[in-house]
C-alpha positions as CSV (number, residue, x, y, z in Angstrom):
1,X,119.5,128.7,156.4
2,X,123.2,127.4,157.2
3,X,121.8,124.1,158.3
4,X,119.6,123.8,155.0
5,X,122.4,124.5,153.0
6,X,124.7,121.7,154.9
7,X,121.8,119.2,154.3
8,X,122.2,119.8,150.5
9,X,125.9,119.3,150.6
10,X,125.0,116.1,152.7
11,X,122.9,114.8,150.0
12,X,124.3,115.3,147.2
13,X,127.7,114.7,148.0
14,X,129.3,111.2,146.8
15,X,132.0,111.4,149.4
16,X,129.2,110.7,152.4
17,X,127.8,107.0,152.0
18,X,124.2,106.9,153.5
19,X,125.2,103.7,155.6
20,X,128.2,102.7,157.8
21,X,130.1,100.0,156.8
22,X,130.3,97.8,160.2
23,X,133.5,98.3,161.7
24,X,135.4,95.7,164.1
25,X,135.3,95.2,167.0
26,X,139.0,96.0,167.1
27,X,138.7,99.7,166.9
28,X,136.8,98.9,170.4
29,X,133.6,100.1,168.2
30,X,130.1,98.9,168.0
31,X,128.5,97.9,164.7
32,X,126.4,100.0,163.3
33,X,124.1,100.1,160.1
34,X,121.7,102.8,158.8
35,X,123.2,105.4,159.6
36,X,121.8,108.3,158.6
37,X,124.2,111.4,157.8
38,X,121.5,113.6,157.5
39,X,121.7,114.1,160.7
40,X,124.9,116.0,160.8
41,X,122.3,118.6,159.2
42,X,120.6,119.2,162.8
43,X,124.0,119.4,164.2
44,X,124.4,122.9,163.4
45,X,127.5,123.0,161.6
46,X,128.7,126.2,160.6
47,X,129.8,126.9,156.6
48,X,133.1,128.4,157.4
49,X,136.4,129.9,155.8
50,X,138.9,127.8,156.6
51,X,142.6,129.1,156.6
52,X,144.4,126.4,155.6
53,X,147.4,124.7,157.2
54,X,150.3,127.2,156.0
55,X,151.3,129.5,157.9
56,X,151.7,132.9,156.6
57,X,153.9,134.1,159.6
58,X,156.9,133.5,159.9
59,X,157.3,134.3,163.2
60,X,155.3,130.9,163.9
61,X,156.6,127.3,163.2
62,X,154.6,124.4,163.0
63,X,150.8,123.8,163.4
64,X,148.0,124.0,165.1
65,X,146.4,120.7,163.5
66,X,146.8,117.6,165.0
67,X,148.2,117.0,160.7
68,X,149.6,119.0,158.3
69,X,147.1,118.5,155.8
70,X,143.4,116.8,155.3
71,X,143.1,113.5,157.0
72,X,140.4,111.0,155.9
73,X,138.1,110.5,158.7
74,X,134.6,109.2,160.2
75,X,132.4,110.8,162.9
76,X,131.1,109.5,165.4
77,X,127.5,111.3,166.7
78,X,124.8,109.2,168.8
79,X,123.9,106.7,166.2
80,X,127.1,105.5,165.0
81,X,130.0,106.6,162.3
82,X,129.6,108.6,158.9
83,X,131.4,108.0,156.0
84,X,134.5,109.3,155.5
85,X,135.2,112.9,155.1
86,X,137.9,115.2,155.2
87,X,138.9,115.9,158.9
88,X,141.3,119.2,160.2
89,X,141.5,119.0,163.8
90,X,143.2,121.6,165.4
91,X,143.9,120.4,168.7
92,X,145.4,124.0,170.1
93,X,141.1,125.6,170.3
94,X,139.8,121.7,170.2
95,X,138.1,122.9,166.9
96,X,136.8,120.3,164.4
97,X,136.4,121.3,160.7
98,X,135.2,118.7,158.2
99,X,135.9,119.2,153.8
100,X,133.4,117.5,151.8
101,X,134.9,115.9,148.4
102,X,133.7,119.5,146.3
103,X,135.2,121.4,148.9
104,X,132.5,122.5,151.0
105,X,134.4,123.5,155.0
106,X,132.2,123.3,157.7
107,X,133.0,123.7,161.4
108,X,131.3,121.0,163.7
109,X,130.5,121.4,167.6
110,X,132.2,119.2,169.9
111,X,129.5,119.1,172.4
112,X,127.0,117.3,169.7
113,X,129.9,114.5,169.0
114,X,130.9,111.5,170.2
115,X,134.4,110.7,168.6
116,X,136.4,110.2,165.6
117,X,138.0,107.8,163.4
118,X,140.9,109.3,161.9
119,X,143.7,107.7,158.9
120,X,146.8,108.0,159.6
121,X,149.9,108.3,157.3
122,X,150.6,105.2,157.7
123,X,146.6,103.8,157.0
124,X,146.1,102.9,160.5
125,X,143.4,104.6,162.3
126,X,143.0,106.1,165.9
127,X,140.0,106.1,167.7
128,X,139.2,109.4,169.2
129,X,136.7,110.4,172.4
130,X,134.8,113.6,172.6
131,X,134.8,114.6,176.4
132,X,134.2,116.9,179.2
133,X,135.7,115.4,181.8
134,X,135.6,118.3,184.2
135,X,131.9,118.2,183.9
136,X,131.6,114.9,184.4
137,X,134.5,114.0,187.2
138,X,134.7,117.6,189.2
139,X,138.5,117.6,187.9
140,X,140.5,117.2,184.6
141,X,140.6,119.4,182.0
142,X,137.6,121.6,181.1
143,X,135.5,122.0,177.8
144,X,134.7,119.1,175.8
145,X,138.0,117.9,173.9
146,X,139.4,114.7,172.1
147,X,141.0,112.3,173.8
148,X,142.4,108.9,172.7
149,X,141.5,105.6,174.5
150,X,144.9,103.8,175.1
151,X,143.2,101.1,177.2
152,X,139.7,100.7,177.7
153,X,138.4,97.8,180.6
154,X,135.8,96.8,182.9
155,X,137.8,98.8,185.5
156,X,140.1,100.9,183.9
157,X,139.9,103.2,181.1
158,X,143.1,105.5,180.6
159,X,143.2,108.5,177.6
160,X,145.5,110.5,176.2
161,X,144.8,113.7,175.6
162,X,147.4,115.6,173.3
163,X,147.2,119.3,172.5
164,X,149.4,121.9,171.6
165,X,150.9,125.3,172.9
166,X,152.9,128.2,171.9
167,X,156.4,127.9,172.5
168,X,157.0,131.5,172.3
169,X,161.0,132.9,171.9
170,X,162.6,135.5,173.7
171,X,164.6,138.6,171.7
172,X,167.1,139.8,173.1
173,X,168.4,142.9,172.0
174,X,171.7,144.0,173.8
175,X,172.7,140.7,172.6
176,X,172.2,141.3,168.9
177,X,170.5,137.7,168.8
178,X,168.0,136.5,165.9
179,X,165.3,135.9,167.2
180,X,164.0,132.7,166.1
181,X,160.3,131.8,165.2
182,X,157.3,130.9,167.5
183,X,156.4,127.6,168.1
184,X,153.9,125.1,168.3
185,X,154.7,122.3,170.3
186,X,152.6,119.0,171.4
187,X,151.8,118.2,175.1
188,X,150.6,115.5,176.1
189,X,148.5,114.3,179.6
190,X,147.5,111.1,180.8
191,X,143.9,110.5,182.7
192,X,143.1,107.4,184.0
193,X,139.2,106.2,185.5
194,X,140.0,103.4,187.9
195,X,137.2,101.0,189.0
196,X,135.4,103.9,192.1
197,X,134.5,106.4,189.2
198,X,137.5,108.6,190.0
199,X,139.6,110.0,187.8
200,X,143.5,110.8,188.4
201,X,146.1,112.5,186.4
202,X,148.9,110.0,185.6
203,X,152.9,110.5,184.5
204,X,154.9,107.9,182.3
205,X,157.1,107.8,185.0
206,X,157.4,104.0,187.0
207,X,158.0,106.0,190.5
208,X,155.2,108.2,190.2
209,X,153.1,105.9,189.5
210,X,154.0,103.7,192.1
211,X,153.4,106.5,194.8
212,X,150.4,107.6,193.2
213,X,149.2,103.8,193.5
214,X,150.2,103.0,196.3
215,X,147.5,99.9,197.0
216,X,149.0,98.7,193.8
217,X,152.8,99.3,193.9
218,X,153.3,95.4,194.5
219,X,151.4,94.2,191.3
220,X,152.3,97.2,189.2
221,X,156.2,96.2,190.2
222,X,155.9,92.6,189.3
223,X,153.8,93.6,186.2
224,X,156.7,96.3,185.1
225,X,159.4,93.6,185.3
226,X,158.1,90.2,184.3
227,X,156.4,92.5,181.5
228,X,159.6,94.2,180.5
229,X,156.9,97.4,179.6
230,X,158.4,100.8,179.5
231,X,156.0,103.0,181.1
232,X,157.4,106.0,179.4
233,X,155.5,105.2,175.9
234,X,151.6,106.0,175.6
235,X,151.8,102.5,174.4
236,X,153.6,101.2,177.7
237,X,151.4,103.3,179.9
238,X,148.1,101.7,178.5
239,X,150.0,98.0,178.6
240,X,150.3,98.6,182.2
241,X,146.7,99.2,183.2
242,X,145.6,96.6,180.3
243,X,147.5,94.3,182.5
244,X,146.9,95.5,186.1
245,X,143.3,94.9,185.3
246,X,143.7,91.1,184.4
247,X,145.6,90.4,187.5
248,X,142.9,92.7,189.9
């Protein structure tokens, strides 16, 4: 019944285009026509109540969204991208929720998706991966979650995967002290797959780096300095291997 009443909102909503417009190969994506968005019907997307991104405690600051509000966004599932729909990704439970133009709030599973395209504020959009890379490497975080490509090769691939946690404050009462509000804060952890199928866990630090690679500290040295990258960015950090991998 749930899934039958999805596929109606799938039809008949304008906000859903039944093909993909091709998309370039600069989002590192393939292109794709006919895309069918039925399909999201046999995905078995849950109608659900959405709370909204206020807060009604106040006792908690921030969110758990990776926005503060709808962003516009495609999905990726095995035969390409949607059209754009609303997108409310809380990145604390990795739990997607997509809003049709009428409204309509539907929670999708992660396990039946492949990514994301998601607008930014500034009209850009990031490319986001749907993985489980315990599963699949025997380490790394576990459940399926959303990570973003920052550099994607025929040896390397590195992602960043950003979340959030509780940053929770301490009263303490002999002192008389306010106690100020809860928290949510971003974290953020680097994965790289180098070129034997193994997956490590990397810093934006030069020096740990350096010891963690230690067959490449010469190159990744010579790269840091005639490159002038700072390792200490996302941005920096995927530079690196994008360039580690051209001298290899």
């Amino acid at each position: 019944m749930k899934q039958t009443f999805l596929l109606l909102f799938l039809i008949s909503s304008s906000y859903l285009q039944a093909q993909v417009t091709s998309l370039s190969e600069a989002n590192g994506t393939a292109q794709v026509e006919q895309v069918n968005l039925m399909q999201l019907a046999n995905m078995h997307a849950m109608p659900t109540g959405f709370q909204g991104f206020e807060n009604p405690n106040l006792r908690i600051k921030g969110t758990p969204y990776l926005a503060t509000d709808w962003q516009n966004g495609k999905i990726e599932i095995a035969e390409g991208y949607s059209g754009t729909v609303g997108i409310a990704l809380n990145i604390v439970d990795q739990i997607l929720y997509v809003q049709l133009d009428d409204g309509f709030t539907a929670e999708l599973p992660n396990t039946l998706l492949r990514g994301l395209l998601v607008e930014q504020e500034n009209g850009e959009e990031i490319k986001l991966e749907v993985h489980d890379l315990y599963a699949t490497y025997g380490i790394g975080p576990r459940g399926y979650k959303y990570y973003q490509p920052l550099h994607k090769g025929e040896k390397y691939t590195l992602w960043e995967l950003h979340t959030k946690h509780m940053r929770l404050e301490k009263y303490i009462e002999n002192l008389g002290l306010v106690r100020r509000p809860n928290e949510f804060r971003s974290l953020y952890e680097y994965w790289l797959l180098d070129e034997h199928g193994t997956l490590h866990k990397v810093k934006k630090n030069d020096k740990k780096l350096l010891k963690a690679f230690p067959g490449h500290a010469r190159r990744i040295k010579n790269i840091l300095r005639k490159q002038e990258i700072d390792v200490k960015t996302a941005q920096g950090l995927g530079q690196l291997f994008a360039a580690l991998e051209a001298v290899d």
